[in-house]
C-alpha positions as YAML, in Angstrom:
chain: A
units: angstrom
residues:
- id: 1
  name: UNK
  ca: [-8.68, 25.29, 31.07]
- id: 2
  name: UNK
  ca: [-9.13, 22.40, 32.88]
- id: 3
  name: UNK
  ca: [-12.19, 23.32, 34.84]
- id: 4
  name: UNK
  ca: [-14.16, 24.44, 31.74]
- id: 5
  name: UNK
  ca: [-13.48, 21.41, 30.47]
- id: 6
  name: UNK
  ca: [-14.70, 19.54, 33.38]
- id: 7
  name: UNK
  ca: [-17.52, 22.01, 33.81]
- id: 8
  name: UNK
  ca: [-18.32, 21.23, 29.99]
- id: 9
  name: UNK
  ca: [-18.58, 17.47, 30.60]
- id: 10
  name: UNK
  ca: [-20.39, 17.53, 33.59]
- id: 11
  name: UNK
  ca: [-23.32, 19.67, 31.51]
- id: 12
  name: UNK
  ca: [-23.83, 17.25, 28.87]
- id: 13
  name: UNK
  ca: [-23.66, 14.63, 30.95]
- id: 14
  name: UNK
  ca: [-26.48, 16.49, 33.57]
- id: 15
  name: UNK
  ca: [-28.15, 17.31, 29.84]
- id: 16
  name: UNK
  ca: [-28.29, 13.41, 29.25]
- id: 17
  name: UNK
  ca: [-29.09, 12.52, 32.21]
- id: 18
  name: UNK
  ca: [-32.49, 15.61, 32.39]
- id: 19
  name: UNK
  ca: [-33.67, 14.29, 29.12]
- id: 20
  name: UNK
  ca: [-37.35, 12.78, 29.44]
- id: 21
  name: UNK
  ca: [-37.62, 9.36, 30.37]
- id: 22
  name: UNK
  ca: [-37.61, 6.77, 27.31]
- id: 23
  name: UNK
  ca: [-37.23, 2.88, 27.13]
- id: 24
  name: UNK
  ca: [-35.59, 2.16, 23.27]
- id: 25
  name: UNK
  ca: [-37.80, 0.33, 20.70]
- id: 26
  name: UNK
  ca: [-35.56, -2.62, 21.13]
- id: 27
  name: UNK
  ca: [-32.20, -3.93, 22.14]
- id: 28
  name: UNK
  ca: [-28.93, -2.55, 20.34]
- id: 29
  name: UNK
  ca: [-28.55, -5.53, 17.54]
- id: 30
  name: UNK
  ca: [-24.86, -5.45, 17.05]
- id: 31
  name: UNK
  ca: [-24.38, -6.60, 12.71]
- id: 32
  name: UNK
  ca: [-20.39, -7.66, 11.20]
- id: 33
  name: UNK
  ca: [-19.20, -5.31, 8.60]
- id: 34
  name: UNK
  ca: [-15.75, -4.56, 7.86]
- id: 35
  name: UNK
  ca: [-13.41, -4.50, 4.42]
- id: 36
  name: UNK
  ca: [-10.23, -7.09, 3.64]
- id: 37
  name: UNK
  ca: [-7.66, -6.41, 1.16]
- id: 38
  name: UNK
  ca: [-5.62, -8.54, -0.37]
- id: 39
  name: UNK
  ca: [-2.25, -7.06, -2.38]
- id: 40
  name: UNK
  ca: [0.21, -9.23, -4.91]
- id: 41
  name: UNK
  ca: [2.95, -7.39, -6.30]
- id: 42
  name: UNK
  ca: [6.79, -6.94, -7.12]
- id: 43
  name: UNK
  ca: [9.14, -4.40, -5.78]
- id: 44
  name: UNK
  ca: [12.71, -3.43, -6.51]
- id: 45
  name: UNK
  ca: [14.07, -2.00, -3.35]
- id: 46
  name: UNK
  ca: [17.35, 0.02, -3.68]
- id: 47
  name: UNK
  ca: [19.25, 0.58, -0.54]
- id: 48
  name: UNK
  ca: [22.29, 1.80, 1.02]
- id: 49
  name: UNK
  ca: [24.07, -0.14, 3.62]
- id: 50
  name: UNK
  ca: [22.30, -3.32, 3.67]
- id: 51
  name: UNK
  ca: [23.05, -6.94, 2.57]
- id: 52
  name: UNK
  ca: [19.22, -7.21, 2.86]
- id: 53
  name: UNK
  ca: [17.85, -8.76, -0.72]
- id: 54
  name: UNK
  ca: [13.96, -7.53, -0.66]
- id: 55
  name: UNK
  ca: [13.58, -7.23, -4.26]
- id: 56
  name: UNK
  ca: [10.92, -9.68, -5.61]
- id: 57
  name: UNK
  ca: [7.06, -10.64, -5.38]
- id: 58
  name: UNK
  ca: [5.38, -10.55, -2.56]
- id: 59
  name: UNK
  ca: [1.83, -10.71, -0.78]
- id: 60
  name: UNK
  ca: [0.23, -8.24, 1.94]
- id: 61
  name: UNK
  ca: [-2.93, -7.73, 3.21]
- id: 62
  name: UNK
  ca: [-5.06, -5.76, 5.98]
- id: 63
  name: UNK
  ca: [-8.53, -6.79, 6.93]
- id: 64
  name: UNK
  ca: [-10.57, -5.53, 10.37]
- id: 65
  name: UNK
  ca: [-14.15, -6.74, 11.19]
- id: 66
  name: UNK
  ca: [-16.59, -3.85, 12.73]
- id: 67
  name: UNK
  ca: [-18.95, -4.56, 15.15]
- id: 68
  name: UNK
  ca: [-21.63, -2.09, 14.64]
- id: 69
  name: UNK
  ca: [-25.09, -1.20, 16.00]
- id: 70
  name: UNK
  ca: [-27.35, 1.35, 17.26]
- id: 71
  name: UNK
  ca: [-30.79, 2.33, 18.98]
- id: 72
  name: UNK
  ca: [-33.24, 5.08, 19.16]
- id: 73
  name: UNK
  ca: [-34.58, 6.19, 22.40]
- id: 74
  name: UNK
  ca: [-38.61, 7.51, 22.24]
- id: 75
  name: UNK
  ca: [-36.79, 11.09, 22.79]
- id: 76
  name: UNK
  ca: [-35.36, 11.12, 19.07]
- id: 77
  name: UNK
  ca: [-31.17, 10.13, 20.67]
- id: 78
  name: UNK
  ca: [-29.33, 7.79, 19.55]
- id: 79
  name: UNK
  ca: [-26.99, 5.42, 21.29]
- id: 80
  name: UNK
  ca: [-24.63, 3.30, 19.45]
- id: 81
  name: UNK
  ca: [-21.41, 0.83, 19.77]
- id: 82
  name: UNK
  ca: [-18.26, 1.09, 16.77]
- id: 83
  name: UNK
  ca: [-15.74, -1.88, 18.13]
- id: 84
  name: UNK
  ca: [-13.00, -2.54, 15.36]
- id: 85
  name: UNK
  ca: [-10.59, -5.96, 15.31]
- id: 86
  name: UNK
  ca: [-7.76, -6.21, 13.71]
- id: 87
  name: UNK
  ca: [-8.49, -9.21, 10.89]
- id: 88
  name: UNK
  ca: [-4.69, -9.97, 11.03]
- id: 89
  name: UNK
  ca: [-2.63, -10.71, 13.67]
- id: 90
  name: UNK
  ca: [-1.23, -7.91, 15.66]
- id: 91
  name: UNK
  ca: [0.92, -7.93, 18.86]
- id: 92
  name: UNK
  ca: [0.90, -4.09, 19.64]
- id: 93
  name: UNK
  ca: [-3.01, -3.18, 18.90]
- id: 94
  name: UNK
  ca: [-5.89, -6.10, 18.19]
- id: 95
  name: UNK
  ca: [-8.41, -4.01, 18.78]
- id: 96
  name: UNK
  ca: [-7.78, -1.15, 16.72]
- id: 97
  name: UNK
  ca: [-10.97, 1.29, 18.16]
- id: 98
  name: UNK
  ca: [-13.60, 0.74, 20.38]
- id: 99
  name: UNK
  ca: [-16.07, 3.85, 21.17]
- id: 100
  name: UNK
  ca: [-19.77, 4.42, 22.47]
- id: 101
  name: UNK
  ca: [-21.54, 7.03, 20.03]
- id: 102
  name: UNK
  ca: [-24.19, 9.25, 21.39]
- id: 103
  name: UNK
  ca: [-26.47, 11.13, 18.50]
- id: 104
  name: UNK
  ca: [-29.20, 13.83, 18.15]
- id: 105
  name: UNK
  ca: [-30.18, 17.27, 17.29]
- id: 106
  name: UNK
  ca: [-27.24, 18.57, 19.74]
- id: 107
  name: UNK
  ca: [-24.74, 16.51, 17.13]
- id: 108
  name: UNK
  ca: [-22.79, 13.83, 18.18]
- id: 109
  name: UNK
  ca: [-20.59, 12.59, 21.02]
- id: 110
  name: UNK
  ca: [-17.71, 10.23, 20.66]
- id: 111
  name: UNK
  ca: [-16.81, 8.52, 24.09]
- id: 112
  name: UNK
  ca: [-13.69, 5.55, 23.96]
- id: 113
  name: UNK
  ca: [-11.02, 4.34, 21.93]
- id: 114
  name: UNK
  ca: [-11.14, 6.76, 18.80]
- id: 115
  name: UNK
  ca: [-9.37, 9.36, 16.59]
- id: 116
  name: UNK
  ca: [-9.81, 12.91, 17.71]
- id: 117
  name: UNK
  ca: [-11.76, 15.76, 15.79]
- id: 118
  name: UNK
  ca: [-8.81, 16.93, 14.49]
- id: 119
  name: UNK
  ca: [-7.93, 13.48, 12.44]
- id: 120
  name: UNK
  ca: [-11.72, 12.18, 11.31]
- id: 121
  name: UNK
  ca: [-12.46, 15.49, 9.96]
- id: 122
  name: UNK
  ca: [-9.27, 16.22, 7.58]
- id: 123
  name: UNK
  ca: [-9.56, 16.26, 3.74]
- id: 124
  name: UNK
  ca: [-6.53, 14.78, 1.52]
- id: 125
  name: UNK
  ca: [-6.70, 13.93, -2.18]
- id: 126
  name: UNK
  ca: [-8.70, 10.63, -3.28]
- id: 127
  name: UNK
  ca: [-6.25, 7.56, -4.26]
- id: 128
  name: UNK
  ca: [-7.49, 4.39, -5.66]
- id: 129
  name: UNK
  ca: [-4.52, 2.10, -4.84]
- id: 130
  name: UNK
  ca: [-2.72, 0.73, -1.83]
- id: 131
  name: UNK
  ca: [-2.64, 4.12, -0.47]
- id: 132
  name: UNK
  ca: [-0.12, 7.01, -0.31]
- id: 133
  name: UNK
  ca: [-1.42, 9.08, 2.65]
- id: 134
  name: UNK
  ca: [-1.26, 7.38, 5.84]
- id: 135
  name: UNK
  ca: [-0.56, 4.98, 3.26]
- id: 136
  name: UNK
  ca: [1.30, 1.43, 2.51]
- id: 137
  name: UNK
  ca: [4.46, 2.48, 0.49]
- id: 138
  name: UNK
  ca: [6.68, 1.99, 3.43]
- id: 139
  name: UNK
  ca: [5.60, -1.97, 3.50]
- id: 140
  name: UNK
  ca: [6.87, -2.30, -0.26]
- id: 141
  name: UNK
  ca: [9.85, 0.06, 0.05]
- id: 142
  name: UNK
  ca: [11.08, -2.47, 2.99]
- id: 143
  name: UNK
  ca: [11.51, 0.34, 5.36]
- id: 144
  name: UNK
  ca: [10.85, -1.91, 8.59]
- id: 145
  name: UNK
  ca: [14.51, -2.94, 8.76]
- id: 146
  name: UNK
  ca: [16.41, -0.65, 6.55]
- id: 147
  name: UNK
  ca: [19.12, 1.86, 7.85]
- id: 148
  name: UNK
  ca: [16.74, 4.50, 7.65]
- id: 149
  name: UNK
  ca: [14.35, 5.64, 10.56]
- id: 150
  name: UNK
  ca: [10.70, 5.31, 9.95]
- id: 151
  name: UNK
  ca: [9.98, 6.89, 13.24]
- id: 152
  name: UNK
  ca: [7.31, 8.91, 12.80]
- id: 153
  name: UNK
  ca: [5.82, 7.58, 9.60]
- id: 154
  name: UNK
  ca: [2.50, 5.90, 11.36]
- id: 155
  name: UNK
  ca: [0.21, 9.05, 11.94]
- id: 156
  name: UNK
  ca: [3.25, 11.38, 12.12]
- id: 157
  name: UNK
  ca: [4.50, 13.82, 9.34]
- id: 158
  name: UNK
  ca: [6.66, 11.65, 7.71]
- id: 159
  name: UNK
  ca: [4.05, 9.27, 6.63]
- id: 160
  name: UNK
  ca: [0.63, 11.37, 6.88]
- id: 161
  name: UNK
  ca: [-1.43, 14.64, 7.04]
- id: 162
  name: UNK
  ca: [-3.45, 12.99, 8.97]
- id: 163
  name: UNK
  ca: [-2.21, 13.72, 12.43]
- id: 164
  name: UNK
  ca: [-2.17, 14.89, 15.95]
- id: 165
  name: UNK
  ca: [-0.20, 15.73, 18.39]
- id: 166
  name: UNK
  ca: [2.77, 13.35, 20.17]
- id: 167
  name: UNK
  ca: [0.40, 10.88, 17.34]
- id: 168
  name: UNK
  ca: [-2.01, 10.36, 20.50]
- id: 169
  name: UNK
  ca: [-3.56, 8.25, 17.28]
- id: 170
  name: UNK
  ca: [-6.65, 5.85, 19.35]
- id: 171
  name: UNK
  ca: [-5.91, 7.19, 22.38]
- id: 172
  name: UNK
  ca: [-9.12, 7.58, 25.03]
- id: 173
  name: UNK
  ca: [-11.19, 10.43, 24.06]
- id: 174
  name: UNK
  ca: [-14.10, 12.77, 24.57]
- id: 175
  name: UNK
  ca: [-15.07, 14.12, 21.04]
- id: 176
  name: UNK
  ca: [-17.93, 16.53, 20.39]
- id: 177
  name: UNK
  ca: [-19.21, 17.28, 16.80]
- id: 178
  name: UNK
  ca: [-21.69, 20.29, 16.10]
- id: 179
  name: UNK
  ca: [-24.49, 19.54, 13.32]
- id: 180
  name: UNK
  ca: [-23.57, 20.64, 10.10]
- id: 181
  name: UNK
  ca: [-25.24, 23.99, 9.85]
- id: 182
  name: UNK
  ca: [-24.73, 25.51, 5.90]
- id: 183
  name: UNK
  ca: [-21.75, 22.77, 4.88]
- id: 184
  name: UNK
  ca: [-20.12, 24.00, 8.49]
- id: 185
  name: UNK
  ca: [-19.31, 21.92, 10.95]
- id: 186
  name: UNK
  ca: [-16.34, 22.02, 14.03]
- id: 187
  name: UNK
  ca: [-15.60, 19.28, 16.57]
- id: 188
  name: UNK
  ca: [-13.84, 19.44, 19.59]
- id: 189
  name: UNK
  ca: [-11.90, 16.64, 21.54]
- id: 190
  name: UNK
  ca: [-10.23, 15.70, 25.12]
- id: 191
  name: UNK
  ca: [-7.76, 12.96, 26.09]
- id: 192
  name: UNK
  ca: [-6.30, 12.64, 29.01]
- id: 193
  name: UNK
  ca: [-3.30, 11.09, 28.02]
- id: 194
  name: UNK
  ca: [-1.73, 9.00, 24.84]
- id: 195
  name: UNK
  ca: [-2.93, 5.68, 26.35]
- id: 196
  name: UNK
  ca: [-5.00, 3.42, 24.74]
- id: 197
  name: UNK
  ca: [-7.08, 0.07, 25.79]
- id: 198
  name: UNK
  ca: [-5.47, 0.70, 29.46]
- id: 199
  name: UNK
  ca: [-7.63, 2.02, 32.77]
- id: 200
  name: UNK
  ca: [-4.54, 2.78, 34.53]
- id: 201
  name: UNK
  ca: [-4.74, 6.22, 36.40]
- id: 202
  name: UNK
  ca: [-2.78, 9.76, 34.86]
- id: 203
  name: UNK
  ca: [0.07, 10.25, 36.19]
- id: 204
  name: UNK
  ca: [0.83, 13.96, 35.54]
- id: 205
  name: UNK
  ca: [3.99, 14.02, 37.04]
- id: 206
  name: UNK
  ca: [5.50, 11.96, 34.11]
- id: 207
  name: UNK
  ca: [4.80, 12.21, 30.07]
- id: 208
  name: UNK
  ca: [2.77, 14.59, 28.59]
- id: 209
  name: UNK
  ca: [-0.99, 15.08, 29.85]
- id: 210
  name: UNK
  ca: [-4.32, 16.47, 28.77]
- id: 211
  name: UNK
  ca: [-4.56, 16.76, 24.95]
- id: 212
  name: UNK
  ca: [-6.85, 18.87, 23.13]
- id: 213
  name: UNK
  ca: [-7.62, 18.77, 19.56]
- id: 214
  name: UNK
  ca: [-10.20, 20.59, 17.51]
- id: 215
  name: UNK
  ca: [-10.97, 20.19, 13.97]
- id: 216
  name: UNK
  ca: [-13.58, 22.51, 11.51]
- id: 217
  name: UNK
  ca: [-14.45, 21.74, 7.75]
- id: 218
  name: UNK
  ca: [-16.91, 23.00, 5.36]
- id: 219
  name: UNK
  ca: [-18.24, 20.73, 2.18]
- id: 220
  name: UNK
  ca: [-20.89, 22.20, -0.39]
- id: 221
  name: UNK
  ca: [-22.41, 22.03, -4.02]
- id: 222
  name: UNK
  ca: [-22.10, 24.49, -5.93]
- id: 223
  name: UNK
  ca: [-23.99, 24.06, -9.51]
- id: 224
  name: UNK
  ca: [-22.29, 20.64, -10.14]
- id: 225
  name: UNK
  ca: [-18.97, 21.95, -8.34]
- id: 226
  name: UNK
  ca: [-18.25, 20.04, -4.68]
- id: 227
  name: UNK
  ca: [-15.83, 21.67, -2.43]
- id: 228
  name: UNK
  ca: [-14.69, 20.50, 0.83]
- id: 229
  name: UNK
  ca: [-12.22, 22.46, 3.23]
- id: 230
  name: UNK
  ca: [-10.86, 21.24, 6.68]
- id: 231
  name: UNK
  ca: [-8.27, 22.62, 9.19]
- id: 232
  name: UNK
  ca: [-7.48, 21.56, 12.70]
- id: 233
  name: UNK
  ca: [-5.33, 22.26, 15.84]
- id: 234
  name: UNK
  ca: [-4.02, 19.53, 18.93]
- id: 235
  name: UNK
  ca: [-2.19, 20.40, 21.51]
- id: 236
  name: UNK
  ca: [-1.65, 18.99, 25.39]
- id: 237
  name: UNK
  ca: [-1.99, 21.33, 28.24]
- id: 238
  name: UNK
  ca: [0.59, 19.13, 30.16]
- id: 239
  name: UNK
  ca: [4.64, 18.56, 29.96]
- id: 240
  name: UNK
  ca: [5.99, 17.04, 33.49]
- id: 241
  name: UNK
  ca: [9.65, 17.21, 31.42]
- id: 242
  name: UNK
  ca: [9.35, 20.95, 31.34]
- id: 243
  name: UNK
  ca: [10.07, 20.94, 27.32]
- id: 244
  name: UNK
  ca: [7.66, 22.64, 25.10]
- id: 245
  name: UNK
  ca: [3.84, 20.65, 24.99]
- id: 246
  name: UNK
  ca: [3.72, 18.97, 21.30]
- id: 247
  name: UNK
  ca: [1.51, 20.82, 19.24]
- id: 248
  name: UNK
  ca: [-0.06, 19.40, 15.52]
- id: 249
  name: UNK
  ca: [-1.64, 21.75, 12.55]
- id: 250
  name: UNK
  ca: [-3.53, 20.01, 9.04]
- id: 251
  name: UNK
  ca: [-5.26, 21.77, 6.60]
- id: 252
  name: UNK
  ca: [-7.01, 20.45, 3.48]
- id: 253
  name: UNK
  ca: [-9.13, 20.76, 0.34]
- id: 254
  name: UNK
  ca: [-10.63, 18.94, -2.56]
- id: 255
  name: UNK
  ca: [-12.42, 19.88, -5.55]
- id: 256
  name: UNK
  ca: [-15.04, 18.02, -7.79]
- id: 257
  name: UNK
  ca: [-16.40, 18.83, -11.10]
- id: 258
  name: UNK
  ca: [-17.68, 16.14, -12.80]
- id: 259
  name: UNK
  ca: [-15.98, 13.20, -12.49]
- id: 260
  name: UNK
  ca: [-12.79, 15.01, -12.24]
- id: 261
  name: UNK
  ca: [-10.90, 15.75, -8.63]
- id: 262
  name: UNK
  ca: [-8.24, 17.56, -7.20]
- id: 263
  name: UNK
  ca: [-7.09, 17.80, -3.91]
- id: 264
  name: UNK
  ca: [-4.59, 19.14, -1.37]
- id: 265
  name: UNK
  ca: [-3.58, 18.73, 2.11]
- id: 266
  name: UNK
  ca: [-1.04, 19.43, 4.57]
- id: 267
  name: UNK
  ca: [0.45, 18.83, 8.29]
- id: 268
  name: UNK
  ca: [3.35, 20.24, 10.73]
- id: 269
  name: UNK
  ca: [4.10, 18.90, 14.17]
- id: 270
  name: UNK
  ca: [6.30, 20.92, 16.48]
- id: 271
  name: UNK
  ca: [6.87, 17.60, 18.72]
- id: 272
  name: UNK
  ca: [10.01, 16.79, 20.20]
- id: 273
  name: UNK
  ca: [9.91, 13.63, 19.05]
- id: 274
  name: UNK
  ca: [9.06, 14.41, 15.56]
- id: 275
  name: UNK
  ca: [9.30, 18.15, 14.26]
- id: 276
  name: UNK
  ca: [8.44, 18.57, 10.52]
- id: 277
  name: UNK
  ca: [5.94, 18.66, 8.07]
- id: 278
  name: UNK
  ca: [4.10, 16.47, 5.02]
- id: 279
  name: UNK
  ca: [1.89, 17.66, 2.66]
- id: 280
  name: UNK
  ca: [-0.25, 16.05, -0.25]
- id: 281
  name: UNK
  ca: [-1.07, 16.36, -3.94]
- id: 282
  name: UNK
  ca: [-3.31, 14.49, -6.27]
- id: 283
  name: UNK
  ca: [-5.80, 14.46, -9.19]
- id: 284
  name: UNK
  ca: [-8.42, 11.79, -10.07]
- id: 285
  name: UNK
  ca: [-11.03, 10.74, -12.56]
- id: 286
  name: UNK
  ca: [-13.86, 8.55, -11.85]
- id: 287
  name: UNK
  ca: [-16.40, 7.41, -14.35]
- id: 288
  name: UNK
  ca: [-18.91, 4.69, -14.06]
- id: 289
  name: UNK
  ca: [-17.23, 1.23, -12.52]
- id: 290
  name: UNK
  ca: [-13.64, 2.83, -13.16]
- id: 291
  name: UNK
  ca: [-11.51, 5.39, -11.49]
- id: 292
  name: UNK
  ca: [-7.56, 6.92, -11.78]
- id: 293
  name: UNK
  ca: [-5.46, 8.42, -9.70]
- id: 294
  name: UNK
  ca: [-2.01, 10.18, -9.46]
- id: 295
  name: UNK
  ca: [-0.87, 11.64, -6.39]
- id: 296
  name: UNK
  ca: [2.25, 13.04, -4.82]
- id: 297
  name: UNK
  ca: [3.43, 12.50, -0.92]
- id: 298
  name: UNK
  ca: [6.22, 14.43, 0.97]
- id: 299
  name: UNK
  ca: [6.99, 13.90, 4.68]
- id: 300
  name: UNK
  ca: [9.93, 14.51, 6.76]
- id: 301
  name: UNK
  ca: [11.09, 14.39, 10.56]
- id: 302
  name: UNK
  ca: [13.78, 17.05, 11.20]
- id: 303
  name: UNK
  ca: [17.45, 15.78, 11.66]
- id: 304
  name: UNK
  ca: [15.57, 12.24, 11.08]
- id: 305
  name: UNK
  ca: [14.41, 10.97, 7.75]
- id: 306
  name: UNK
  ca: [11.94, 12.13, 4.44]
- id: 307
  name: UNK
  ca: [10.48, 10.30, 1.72]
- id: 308
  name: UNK
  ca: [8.71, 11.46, -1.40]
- id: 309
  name: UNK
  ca: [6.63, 9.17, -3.59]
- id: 310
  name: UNK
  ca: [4.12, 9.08, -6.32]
- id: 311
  name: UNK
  ca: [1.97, 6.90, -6.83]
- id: 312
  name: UNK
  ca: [-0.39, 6.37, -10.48]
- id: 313
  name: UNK
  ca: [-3.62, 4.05, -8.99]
- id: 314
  name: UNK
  ca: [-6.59, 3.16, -10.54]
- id: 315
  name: UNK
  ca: [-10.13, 0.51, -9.79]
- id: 316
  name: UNK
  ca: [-12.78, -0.93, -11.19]
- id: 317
  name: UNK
  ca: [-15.97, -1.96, -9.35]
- id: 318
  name: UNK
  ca: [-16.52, -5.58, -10.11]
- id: 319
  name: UNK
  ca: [-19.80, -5.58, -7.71]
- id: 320
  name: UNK
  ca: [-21.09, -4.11, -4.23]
- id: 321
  name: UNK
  ca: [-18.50, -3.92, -2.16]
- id: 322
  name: UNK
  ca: [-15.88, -5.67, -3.87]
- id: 323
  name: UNK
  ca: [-13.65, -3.48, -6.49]
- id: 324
  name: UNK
  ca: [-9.89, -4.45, -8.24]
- id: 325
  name: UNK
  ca: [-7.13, -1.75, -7.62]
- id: 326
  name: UNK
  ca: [-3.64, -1.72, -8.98]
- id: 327
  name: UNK
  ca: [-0.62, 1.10, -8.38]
- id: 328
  name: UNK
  ca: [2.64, 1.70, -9.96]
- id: 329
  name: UNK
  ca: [4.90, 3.53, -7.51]
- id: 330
  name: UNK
  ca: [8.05, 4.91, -6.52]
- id: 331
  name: UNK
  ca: [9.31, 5.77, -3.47]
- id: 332
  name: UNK
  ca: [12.67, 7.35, -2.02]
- id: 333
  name: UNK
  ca: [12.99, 7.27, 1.69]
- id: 334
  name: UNK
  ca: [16.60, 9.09, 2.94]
- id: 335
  name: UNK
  ca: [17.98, 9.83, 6.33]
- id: 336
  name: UNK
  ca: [18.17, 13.62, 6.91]
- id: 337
  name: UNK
  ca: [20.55, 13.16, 10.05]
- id: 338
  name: UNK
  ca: [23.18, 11.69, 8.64]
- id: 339
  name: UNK
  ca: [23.25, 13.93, 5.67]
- id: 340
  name: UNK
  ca: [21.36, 11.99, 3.49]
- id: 341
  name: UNK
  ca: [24.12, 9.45, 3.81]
- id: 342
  name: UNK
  ca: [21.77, 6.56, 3.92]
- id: 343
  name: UNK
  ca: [19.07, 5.57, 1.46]
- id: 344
  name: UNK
  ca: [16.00, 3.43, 0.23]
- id: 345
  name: UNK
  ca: [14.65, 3.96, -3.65]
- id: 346
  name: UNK
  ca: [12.06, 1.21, -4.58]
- id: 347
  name: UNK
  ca: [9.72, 1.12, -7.25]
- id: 348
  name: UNK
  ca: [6.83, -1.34, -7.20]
- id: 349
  name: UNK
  ca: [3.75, -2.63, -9.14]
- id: 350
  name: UNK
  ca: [0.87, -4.08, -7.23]
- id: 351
  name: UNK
  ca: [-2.46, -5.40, -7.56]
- id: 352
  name: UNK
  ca: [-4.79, -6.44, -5.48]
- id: 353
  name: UNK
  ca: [-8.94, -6.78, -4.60]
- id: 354
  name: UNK
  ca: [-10.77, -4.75, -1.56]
- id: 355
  name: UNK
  ca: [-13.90, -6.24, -0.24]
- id: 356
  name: UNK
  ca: [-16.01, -4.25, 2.32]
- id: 357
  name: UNK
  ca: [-18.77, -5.40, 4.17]
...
């Protein structure tokens, strides 16, 4: 396995490297884009075994500023830069993803800091608030602190169906996307290992080694109908502990008819770390500026924790790029491996404006 994939890099790079002799129009010109959102909002945080008092208002946010920009080459491909800071302070990860992006009529090649196929081309329900899937509830159920695990909640089943495996997450990758040929299109993805931002070598003999994650979804129109459906598979190749190489599975679909949508999606991990499962349910209704949601998230870590929440969201689009969201939510994180002994129930009601640019 691993020599077809090295065989398979070393064509497209000799491919890249045979293609006819071009000089770009002009200089990549990297622009600022980005979004910020700011959230104000109460909560009331039940929980077992604390002396914690979270209940109250409170303010959040999350901002990142893109740096974006592209050329074409006289041969028709395209060579681009996606480099993505972290607006807000953060210790563990300030630049969030940084990748070179190679385009033309072959498709498109990922090569950095990125998400694999298997994550950027899953389909979960639309929801207009602070989020439910790979979402923010855990921030305004105070589970950071609480006496129940939220191992596993970033990019793992108990928070998201949008996963892969041992939640490699921005790990360095190799990604290769086919053009979309009749609403089809699969993508295919390497990574040596789970590190990110670091050129230290692989060391095989320790962790788990050589992920690969592939991902496949189809989206059409059908008479005023949309449908989109996605599935995808990650594994790694390599265990130096001689346990069982973490494998992730998602699946998902939406429908649109109108301004109506429904949705569904769903994720397992068979990880040491985190065995379980999550999956996703929603409707929405968008018309003009304005838009509603109400969606349903289950997640759970075997002999760890769950949660289950719902959220009701809705926006309006004040302008371009800037739109006011609120959600009402509850959320009830326990802890499956003490027998549900210990638990957080919070509801909350927050507001709050995105701006993207």
């Amino acid at each position: 396995m691993k020599k077809v994939l090295l065989g398979s890099t070393a064509l497209v790079a000799a491919g890249l490297i045979a293609a006819p002799s071009a000089m770009a129009a002009e200089r990549i010109q990297v622009g600022v884009g980005g979004y910020m959102e700011q959230w104000f909002g109460y909560s009331s945080v039940d929980e077992d075994n604390s002396t914690r008092d979270v209940d109250g208002l409170d303010v959040k946010s999350d901002s990142e500023i893109h740096f974006k920009g592209s050329t074409t080459l006289d041969n028709g491909i395209e060579f681009g830069v996606n480099v993505q800071l972290e607006a807000n302070s953060n210790s563990g990860d300030q630049i969030d993803e940084s990748y070179l992006i190679v385009k033309g009529s072959f498709g498109e090649i990922n090569l950095g800091s990125e998400n694999s196929a298997m994550y950027k081309m899953h389909y979960a329900p639309s929801d207009f608030g602070i989020g439910i899937n790979s979402g923010d509830q855990g921030d305004w159920a105070a589970i950071s602190g609480s006496s129940v695990s939220s191992s596993g909640y970033f990019r793992g089943v108990l928070g998201s169906t949008y996963v892969e495996p041992n939640r490699a997450n921005d790990s360095e990758k190799l990604t290769y996307y086919t053009p979309r040929f009749a609403g089809f299109q699969i993508g295919a993805s390497y990574s040596p290992d789970t590190n990110q931002d670091s050129n230290a070598p692989v060391d095989r003999d320790t962790g788990v080694s050589d992920m690969v994650a592939f991902g496949a979804n189809y989206s059409g129109d059908f008479g005023g109908a949309s449908l989109g459906v996605s599935l995808g598979y990650g594994t790694f190749l390599e265990s130096a502990s001689g346990t069982n190489e973490p494998e992730a599975y998602s699946a998902g679909i939406t429908v649109g008819i109108g301004g109506f949508g429904i949705g569904a999606s769903y994720a397992g991990a068979d990880d040491s770390n985190a065995d379980g499962n999550a999956y996703n349910l929603g409707v929405s209704y968008e018309t003009g500026p304005f838009g509603v949601s109400l969606s349903y998230f289950h997640g759970e870590v075997e002999n760890s924790s769950e949660q289950d929440t719902v959220h009701l969201s809705g926006k309006y689009a004040l302008g371009p790029g800037v739109s006011a969201n609120a959600t009402i939510g509850y959320a009830n994180f326990a802890d499956e491996g003490t027998a549900g002994s210990d638990e957080v129930e919070a509801t909350y009601v927050v507001t709050g404006i995105r701006l993207s640019f």
